[in-house]
C-alpha positions as CSV (number, residue, x, y, z in Angstrom):
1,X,119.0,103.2,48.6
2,X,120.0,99.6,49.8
3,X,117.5,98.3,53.3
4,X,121.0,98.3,55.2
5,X,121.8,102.2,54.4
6,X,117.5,102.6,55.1
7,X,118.3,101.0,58.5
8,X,121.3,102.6,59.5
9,X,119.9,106.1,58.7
10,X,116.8,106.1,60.4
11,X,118.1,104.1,63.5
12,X,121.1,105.9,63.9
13,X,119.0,109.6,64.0
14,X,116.0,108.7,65.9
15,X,115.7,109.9,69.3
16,X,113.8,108.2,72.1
17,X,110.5,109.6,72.0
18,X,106.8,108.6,71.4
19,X,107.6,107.8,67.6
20,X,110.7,106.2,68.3
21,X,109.2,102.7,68.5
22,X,106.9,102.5,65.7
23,X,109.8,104.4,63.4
24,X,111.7,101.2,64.9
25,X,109.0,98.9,64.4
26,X,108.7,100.1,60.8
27,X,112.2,99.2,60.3
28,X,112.8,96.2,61.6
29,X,109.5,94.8,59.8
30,X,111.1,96.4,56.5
31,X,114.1,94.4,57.3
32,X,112.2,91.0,58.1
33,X,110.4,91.5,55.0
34,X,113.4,92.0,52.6
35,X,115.3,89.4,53.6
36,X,118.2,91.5,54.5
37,X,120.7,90.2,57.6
38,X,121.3,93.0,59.5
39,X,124.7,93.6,61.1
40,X,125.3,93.7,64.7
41,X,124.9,98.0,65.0
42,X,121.8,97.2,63.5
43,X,120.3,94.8,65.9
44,X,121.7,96.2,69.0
45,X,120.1,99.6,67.9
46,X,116.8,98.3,67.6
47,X,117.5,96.6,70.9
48,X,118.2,99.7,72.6
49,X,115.7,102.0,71.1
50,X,113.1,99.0,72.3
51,X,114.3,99.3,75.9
52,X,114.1,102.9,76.5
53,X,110.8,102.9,75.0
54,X,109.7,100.4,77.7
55,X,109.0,97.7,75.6
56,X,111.8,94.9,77.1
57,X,109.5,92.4,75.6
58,X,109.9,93.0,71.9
59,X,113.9,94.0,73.0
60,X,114.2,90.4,74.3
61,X,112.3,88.5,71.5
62,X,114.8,90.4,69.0
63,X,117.8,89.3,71.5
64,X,117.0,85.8,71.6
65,X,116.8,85.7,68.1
66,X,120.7,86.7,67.6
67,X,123.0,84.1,67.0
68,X,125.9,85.1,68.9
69,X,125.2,87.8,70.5
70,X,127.6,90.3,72.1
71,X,128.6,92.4,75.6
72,X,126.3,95.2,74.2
73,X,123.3,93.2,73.4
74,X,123.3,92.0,77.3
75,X,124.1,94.6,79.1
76,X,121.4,96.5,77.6
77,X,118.7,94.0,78.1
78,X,120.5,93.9,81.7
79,X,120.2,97.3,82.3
80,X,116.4,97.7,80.9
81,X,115.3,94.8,83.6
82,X,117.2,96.7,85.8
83,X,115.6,100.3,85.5
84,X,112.0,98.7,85.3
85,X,112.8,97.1,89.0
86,X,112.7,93.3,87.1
87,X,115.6,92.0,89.4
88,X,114.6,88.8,88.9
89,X,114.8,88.2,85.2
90,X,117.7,90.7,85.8
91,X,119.6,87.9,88.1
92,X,118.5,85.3,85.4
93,X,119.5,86.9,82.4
94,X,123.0,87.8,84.3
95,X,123.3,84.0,85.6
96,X,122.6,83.6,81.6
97,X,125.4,85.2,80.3
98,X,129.1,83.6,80.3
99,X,131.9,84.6,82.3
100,X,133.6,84.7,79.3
101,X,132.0,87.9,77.9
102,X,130.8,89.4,81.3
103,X,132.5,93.0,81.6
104,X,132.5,95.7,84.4
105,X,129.7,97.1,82.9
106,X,127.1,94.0,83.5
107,X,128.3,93.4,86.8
108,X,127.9,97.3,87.1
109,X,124.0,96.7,86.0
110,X,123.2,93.9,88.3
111,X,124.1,95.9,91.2
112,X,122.2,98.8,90.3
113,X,119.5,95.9,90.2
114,X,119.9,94.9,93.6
115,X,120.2,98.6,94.4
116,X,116.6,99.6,93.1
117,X,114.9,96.3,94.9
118,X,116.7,97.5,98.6
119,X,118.6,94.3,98.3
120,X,122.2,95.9,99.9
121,X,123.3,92.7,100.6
122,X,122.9,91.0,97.4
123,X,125.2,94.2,95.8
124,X,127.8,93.8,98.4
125,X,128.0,89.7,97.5
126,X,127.8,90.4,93.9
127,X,130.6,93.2,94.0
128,X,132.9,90.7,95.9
129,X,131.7,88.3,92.9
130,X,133.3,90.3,90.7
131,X,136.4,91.1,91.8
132,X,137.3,87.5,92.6
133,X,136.5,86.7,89.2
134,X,139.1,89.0,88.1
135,X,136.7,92.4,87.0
136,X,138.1,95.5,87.8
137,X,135.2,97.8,89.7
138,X,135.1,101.1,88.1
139,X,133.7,104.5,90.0
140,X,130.2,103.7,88.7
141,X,130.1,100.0,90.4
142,X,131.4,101.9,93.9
143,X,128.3,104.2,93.5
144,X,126.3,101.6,92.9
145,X,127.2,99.4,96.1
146,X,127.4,102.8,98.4
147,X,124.0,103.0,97.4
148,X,122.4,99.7,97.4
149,X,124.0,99.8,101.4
150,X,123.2,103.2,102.5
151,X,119.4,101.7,102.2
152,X,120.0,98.5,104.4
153,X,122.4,100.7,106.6
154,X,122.9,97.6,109.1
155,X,126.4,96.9,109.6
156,X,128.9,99.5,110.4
157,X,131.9,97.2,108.9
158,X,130.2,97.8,105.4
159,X,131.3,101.2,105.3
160,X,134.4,100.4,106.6
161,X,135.5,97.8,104.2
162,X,133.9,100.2,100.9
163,X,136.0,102.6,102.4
164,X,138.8,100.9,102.1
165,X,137.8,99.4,98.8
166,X,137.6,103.2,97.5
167,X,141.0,104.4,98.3
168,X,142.5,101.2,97.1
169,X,141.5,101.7,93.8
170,X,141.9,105.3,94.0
171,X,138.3,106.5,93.4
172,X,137.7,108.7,96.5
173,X,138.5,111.8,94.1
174,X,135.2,110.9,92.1
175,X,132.3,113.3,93.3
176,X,130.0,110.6,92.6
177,X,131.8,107.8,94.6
178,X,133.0,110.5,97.6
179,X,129.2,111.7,98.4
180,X,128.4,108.0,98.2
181,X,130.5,107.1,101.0
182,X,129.4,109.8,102.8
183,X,125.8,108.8,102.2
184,X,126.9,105.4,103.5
185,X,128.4,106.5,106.8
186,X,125.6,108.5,107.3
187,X,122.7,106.4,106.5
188,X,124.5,103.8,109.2
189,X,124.9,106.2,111.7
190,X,120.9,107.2,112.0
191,X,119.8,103.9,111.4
192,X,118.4,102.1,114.6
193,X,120.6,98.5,113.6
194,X,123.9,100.3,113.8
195,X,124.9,101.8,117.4
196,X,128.1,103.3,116.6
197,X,128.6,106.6,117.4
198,X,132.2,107.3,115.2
199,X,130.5,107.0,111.9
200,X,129.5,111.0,112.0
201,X,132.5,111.5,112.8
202,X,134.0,109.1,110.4
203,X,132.6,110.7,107.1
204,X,133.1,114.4,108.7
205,X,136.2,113.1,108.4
206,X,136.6,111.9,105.1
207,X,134.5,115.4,104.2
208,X,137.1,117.4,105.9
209,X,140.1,115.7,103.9
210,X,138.6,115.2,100.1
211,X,140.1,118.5,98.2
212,X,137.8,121.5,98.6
213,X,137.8,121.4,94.6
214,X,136.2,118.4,94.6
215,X,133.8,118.3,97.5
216,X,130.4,119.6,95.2
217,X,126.9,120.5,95.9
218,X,125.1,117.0,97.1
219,X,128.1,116.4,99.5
220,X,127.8,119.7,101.7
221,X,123.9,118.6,101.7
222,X,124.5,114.8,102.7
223,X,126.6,115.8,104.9
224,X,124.5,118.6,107.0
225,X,121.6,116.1,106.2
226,X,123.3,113.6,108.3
227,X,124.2,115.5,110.7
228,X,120.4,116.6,111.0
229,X,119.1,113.3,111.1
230,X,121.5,112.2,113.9
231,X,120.0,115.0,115.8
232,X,123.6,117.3,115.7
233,X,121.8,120.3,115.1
234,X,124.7,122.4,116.4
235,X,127.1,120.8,114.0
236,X,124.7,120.7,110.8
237,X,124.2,124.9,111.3
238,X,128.4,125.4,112.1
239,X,128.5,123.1,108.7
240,X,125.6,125.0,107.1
241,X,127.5,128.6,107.7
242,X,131.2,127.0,107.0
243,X,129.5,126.6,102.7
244,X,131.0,128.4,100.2
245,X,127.6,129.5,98.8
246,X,124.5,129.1,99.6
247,X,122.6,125.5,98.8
248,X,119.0,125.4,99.3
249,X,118.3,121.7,99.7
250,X,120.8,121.5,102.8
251,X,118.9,125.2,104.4
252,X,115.4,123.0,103.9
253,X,117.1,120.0,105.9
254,X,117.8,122.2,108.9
255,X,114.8,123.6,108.9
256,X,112.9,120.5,108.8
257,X,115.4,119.8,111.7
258,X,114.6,122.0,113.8
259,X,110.6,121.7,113.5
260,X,111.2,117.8,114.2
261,X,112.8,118.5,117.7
262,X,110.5,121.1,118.3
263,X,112.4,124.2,118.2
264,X,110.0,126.0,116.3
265,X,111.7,129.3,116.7
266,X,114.9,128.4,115.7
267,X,113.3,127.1,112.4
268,X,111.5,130.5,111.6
269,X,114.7,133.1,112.3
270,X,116.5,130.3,110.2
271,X,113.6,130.9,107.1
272,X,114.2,134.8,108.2
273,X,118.0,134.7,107.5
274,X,117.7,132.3,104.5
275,X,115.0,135.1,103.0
276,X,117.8,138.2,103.7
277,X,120.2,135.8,101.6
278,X,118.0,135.3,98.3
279,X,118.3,131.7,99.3
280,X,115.1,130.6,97.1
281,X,112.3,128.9,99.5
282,X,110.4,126.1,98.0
283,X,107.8,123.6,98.5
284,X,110.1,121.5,100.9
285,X,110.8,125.0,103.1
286,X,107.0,126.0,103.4
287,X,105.6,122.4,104.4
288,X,108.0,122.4,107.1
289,X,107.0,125.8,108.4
290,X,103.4,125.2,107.9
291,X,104.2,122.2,110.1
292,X,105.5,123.9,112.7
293,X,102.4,125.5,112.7
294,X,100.4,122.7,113.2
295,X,102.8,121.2,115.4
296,X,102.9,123.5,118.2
297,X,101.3,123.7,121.3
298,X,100.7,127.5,121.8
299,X,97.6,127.0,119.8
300,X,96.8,131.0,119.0
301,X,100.3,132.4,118.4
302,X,101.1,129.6,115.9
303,X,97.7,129.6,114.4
304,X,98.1,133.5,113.4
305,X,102.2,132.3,112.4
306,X,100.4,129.6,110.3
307,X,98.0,132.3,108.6
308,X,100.8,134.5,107.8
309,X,102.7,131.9,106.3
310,X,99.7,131.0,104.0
311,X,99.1,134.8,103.1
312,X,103.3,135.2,102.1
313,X,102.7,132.0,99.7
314,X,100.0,134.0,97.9
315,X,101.5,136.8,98.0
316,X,105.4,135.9,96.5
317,X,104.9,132.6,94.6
318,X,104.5,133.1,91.1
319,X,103.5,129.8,88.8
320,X,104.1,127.2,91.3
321,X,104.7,123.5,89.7
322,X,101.9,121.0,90.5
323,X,104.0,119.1,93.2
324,X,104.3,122.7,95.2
325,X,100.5,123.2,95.2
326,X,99.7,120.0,96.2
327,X,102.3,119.5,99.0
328,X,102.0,123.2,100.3
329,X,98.3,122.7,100.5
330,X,98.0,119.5,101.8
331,X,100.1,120.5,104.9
332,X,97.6,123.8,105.0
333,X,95.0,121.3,105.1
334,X,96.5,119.5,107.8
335,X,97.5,122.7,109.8
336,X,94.0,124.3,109.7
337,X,92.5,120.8,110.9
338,X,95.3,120.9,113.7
339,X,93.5,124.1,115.3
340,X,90.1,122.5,114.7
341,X,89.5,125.5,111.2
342,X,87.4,123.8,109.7
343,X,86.0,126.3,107.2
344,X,89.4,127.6,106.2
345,X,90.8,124.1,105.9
346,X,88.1,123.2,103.5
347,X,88.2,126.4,101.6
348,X,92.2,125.6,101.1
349,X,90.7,121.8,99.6
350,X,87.7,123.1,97.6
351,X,90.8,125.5,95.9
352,X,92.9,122.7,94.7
353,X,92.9,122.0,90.9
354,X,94.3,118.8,91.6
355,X,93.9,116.6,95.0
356,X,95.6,113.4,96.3
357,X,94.5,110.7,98.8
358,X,96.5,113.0,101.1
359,X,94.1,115.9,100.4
360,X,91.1,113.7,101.3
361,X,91.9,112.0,104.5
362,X,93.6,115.3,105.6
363,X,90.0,116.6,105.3
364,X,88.7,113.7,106.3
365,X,90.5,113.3,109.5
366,X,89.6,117.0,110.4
367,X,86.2,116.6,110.1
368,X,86.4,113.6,112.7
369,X,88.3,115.3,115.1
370,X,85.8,117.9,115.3
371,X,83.1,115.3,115.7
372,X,81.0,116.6,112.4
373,X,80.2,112.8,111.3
374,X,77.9,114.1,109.0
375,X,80.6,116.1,106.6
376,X,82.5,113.5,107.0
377,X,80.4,110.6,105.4
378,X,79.9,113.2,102.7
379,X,83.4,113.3,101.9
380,X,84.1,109.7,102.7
381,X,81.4,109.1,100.1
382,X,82.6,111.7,97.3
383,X,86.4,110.0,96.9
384,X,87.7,108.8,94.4
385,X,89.8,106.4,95.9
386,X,90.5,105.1,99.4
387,X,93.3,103.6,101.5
388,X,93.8,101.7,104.5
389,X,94.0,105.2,106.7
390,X,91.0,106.6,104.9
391,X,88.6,103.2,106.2
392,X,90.6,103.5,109.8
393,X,90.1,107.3,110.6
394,X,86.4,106.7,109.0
395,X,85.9,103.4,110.9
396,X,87.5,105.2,114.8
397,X,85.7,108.5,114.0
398,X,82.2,106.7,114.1
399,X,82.9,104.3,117.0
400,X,84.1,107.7,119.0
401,X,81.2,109.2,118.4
402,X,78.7,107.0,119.1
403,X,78.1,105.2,115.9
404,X,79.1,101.5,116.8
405,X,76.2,100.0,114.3
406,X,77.7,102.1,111.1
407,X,81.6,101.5,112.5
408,X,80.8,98.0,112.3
409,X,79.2,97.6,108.9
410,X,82.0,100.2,107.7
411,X,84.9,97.6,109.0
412,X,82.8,95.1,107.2
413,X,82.9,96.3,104.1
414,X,86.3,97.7,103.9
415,X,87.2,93.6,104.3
416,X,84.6,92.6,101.6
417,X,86.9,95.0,99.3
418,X,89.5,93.0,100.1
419,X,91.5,95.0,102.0
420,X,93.5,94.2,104.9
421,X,92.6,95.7,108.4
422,X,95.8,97.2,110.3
423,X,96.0,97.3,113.8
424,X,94.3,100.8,113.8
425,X,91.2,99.7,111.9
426,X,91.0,96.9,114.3
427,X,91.1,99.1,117.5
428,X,88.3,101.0,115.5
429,X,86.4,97.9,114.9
430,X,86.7,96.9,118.4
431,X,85.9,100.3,120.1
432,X,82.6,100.3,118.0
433,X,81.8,97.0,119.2
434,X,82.7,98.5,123.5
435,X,80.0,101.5,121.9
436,X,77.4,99.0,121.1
437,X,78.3,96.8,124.3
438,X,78.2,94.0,121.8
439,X,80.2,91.2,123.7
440,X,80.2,88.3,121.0
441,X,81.4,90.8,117.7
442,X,83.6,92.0,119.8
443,X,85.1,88.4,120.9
444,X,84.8,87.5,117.6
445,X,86.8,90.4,116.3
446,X,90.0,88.9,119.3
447,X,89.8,86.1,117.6
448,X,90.7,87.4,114.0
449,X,93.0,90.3,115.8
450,X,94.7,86.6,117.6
451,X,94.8,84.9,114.1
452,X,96.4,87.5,112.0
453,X,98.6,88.7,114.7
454,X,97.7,91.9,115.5
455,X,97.3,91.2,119.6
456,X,100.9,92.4,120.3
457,X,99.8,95.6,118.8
458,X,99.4,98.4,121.4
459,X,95.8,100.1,119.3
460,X,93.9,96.4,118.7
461,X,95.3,95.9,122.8
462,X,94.2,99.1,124.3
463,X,90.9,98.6,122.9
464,X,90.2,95.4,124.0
465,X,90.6,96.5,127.3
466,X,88.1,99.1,126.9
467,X,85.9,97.0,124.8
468,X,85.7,94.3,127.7
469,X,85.3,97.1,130.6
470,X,82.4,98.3,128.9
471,X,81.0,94.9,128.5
472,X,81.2,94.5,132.0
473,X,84.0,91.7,131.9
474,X,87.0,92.9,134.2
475,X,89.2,89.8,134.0
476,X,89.2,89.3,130.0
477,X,90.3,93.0,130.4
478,X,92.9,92.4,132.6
479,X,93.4,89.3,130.8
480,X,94.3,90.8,127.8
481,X,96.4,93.5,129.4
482,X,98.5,91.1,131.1
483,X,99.3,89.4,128.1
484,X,100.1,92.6,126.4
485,X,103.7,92.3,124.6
486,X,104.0,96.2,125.5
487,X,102.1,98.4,127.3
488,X,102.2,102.4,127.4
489,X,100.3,105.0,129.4
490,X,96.9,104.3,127.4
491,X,97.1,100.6,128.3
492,X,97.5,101.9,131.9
493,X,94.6,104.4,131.5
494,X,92.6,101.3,130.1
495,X,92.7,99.1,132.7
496,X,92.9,101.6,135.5
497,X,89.7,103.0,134.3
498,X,88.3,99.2,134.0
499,X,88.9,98.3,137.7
500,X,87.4,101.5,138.7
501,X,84.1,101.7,136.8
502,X,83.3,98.5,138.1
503,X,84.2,99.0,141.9
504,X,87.0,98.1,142.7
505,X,88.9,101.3,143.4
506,X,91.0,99.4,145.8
507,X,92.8,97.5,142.6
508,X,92.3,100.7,140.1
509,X,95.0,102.4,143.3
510,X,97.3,99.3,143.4
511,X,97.6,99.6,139.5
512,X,98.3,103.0,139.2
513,X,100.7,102.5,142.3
514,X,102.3,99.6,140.4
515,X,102.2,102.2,137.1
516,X,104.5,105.0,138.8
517,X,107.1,102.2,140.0
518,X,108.0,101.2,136.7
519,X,108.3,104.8,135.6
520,X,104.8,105.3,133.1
521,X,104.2,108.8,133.8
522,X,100.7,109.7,134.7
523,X,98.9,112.3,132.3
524,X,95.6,114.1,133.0
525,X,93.3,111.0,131.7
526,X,95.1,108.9,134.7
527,X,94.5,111.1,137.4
528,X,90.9,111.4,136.1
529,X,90.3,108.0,136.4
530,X,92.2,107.5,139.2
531,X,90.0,110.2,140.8
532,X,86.9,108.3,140.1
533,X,88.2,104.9,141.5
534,X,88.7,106.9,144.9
535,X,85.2,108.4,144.6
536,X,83.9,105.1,143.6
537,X,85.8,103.4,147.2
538,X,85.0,106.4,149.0
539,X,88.3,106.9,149.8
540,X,88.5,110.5,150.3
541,X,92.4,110.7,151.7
542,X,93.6,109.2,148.8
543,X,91.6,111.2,146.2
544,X,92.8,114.6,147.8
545,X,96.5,112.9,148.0
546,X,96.0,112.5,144.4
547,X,94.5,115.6,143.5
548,X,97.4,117.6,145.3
549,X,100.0,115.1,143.6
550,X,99.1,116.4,140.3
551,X,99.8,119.5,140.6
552,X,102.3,119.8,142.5
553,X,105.0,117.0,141.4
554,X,103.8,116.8,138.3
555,X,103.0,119.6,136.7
556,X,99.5,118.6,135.9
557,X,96.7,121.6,135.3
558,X,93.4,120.5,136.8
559,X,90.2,120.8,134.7
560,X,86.8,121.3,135.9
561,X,86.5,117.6,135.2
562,X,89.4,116.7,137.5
563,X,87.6,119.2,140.2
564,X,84.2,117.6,139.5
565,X,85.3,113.9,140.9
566,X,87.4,115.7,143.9
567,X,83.7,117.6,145.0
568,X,81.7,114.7,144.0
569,X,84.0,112.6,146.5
570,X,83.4,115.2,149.3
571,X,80.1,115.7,148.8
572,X,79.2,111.9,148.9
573,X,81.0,112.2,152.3
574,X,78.8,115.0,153.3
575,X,81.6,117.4,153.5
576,X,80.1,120.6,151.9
577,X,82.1,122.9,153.5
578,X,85.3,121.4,152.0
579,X,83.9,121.0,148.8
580,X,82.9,125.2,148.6
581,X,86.2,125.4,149.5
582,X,87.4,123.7,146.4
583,X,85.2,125.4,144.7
584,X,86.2,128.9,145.8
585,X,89.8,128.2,144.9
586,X,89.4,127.2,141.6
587,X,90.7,129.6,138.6
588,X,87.6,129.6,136.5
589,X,84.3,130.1,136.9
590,X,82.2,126.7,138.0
591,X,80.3,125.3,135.1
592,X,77.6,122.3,135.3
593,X,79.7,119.4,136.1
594,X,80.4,120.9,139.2
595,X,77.1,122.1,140.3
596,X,75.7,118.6,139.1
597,X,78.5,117.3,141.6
598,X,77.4,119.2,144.3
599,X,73.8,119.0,143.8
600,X,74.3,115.1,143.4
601,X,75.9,115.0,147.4
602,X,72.6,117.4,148.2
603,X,70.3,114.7,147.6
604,X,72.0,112.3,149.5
605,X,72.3,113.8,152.5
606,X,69.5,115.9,152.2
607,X,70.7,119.4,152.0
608,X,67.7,121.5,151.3
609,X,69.6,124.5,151.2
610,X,72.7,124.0,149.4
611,X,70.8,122.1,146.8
612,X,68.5,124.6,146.2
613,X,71.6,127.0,145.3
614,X,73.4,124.5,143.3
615,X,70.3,123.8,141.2
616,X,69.9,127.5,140.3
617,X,73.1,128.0,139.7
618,X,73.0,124.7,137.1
619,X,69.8,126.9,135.7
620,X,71.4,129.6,134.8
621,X,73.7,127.9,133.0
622,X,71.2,126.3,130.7
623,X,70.2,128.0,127.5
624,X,66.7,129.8,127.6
């Protein structure tokens, strides 16, 4: 048998699989060594079986070696830098080849280039490239472009003009090219650069008029996708119940919905009626229920919906692929932390055949939330690999509980690896250094946040306010909050909190004054600290104005810490029978802040009596 006939046998019959390229190897070394020239089937074989193997290198070698060669040699060399995200050899190789022998199908490569590198605009100058060079787009480039500028989304006249583009060349019929466009309207519409509100209603319209014969699977699900990412909930459902049969992907989307805004009921009778369907549920379905779970504020009545969630998984799914176990449990992980489980969240981890970086710093994070340090060196310690959130959490976690010294040397090292802080792991940085009261780290660490430009962030800025406070340094404080970018209620908090813990309650009221006019709502930590800046001034008019304030206009619950400063404040002015009248009305029993409160007035003003009761009642309350 003649090396040609040899050569055209094997290449022609060998599929791309782990052999392929040493069965191609083998060839082309049989043909190098014969001295046979092979023909151009021949060489553009090898080439191709080269390229899907992943080896462009040898592919390119071969190619550069051909004399003259033709459209199908470059456009799969093209295509292989392409799929392996190579867009700039791509753009070289495609700049390479002449105009002469470019066809629809290199151009149509390129784009999918620009496509897999987010590069929308570089598709949409390329596909006007083509066409004024006389290249006729075919449905494949139009899928391409739709793509490459549903990513960008930034200019509503993109899908405007595509649009056009697509029913002048009479492609619209294509599946692929219609859900493309509808992907593109879409992706526009929810995206933050475009503030249109027609373009929902632009592809609902182009939904609405494609034949019903041609409007497949993935565009019923872009469009109720869309529709749930531009927050139409009502329209996605009325699309969702208009389908002709029932596609799981787009039920997952509303559900996710659903959770996202919060309406956590909605998402479970949704997960109810999809179940009396047969609609099958899937990893993408549970992770969204589970975070619902996690999500909600009605701690208990969520926690037992979370548990029976995770008892229905091990009940009905049989042989679940790896991706479901790890997702599913990871957002068990996640929920169990959430209501501060610790033990079932780690029994969940310590079940897992397999665990991601997810898995850990789910863990991880849980463990610092519930202030167990201790487990959570261990398992900082045991991974096999970290990221920037695992070094962060770690890094806060200390500094929030007292650890400044081993926050510090953490935050050290995680730069010695050579990794980058983030804004977060420089708020942790900086709060260990406010632990330790450690003035010149903690100056030093501004000056790296100031260098790298992290001070606009709100994390790095809201701890340097804190950071200064507790160094005793009120005007870098305020300093830095004036010179804060953007501020949010924390920042407030911060500097509130600064102003009063030094003594000047006078300024700590003016801020939070100042606060409420440009509309920063107040939360619990404000009126705390606002509480303590009155009791700090002795101003005992304002403190009870306060106090009353946040209950009744804004809906605030009192704890026993925010009734602790209102009977400290009293008590300081020697007015005990206010104070046991405040303590009479409140809806809990009294624990030891408040008897520490009272006694603490006692010994100023020398109330034998009460003190003596406060005292035993702070007794009993001890452990034996």
């Amino acid at each position: 048998m003649e090396v040609r006939d040899i050569a055209y046998r094997y290449l022609t019959q060998v599929n791309h699989t782990s052999a392929t390229q040493t069965i191609a190897r083998a060839v082309h070394a049989h043909i190098l060594t014969s001295g046979f020239k092979p023909n151009t089937f021949i060489i553009n074989r090898l080439i191709n079986i080269y390229c899907k193997s992943s080896n462009i290198t040898y592919a390119r070698k071969l190619f550069d070696k051909i004399p003259k060669p033709d459209i199908v040699a470059r456009t799969t060399i093209l295509s292989a830098y392409s799929s392996s995200g190579n867009v700039k050899l791509a753009q070289q190789f495609f700049n390479a080849t002449p105009l002469t022998i470019r066809d629809t199908v290199s151009y149509n490569a390129m784009i999918t280039a620009y496509s897999h590198c987010n590069d929308g605009h570089a598709a949409l100058n390329l596909f006007v490239q083509m066409k004024r060079n006389g290249f006729k787009p075919d449905p494949f480039t139009f899928s391409s472009v739709l793509s490459a500028l549903s990513i960008i989304a930034d200019e509503e006249w993109h899908c405007q003009m595509l649009h056009c583009e697509v029913i002048k060349w009479g492609v619209l019929s294509i599946p692929s090219v219609l859900n493309a466009l509808l992907s593109c309207y879409v992706c526009c519409a929810s995206s933050p650069l475009v503030k249109s509100s027609q373009l929902m209603a632009s592809s609902r319209k182009v939904f609405d008029e494609a034949p019903k014969n041609q409007v497949y699977e993935p565009s019923w699900t872009t469009m109720v996708a869309g529709y749930v990412r531009n927050d139409d909930l009502a329209a996605a459902r009325e699309l969702l119940d208009g389908m002709p049969y029932p596609i799981d992907v787009a039920w997952n989307a509303i559900i996710s919905g659903y959770v996202r805004r919060g309406l956590y009921e909605e998402a479970f009778d949704t997960f109810r009626r999809m179940h009396s369907m047969g609609i099958q549920e899937d990893e993408y379905t549970y992770t969204s229920l589970i975070s619902a779970c996690a999500s909600c504020n009605e701690k208990m009545g969520m926690f037992n919906c979370g548990r029976l969630v995770h008892g229905y998984i091990l009940r009905t799914v049989v042989e679940p692929s790896q991706h479901f176990i790890l997702s599913v449990n990871n957002a068990l992980i996640t929920f169990y932390t959430k209501h501060d489980r610790m033990v079932e969240a780690r029994r969940v981890f310590d079940k897992m055949p397999t665990r991601d970086i997810i898995s850990w710093n789910a863990v991880l994070s849980g463990y610092v939330n519930v202030r167990r340090i201790e487990e959570a060196n261990s398992i900082f310690r045991e991974m096999p690999e970290r990221n920037l959130l695992t070094w962060t959490v770690m890094i806060s976690g200390l500094a929030q509980n007292g650890f400044g010294e081993e926050g510090l040397k953490l935050f050290n090292q995680m730069k010695s690896e050579g990794l980058e802080p983030c804004d977060y792991a420089y708020a942790g940085a900086i709060s260990a250094c406010g632990v330790l009261g450690s003035l010149d780290n903690g100056q030093q660490i501004h000056s790296q946040v100031i260098q790298l430009g992290h001070d606009s962030g709100l994390s790095a800025g809201n701890a340097l306010i804190t950071m200064y406070a507790r160094c005793g340094v009120v005007e870098s404080a305020k300093s830095v909050f004036l010179s804060m970018p953007y501020v949010d209620s924390v920042s407030w908090n911060a500097m509130i909190a600064a102003l009063a813990q030094h003594g000047h309650g006078v300024q700590a009221i003016e801020l939070f004054e100042q606060m409420l006019k440009e509309d920063i709502l107040p939360d619990r930590i404000t009126f705390l600290t606002i509480l303590t800046a009155c009791n700090h001034a002795g101003l005992i008019k304002e403190g009870r104005h306060y106090f009353d304030t946040m209950c009744t206009h804004y809906g605030i619950t009192p704890g026993e810490d925010h009734y602790a400063r209102l009977i400290d404040l009293l008590c300081r002015a020697g007015m005990f029978s206010e104070a046991d009248s405040v303590i009479k009305s409140m809806p809990f029993e009294p624990g030891a802040p408040i008897w520490e409160a009272l006694l603490a007035g006692c010994r100023i003003h020398g109330n034998i009596e009460l003190g003596i009761e406060a005292g035993s009642r702070l007794l009993e309350l001890i452990p034996h």
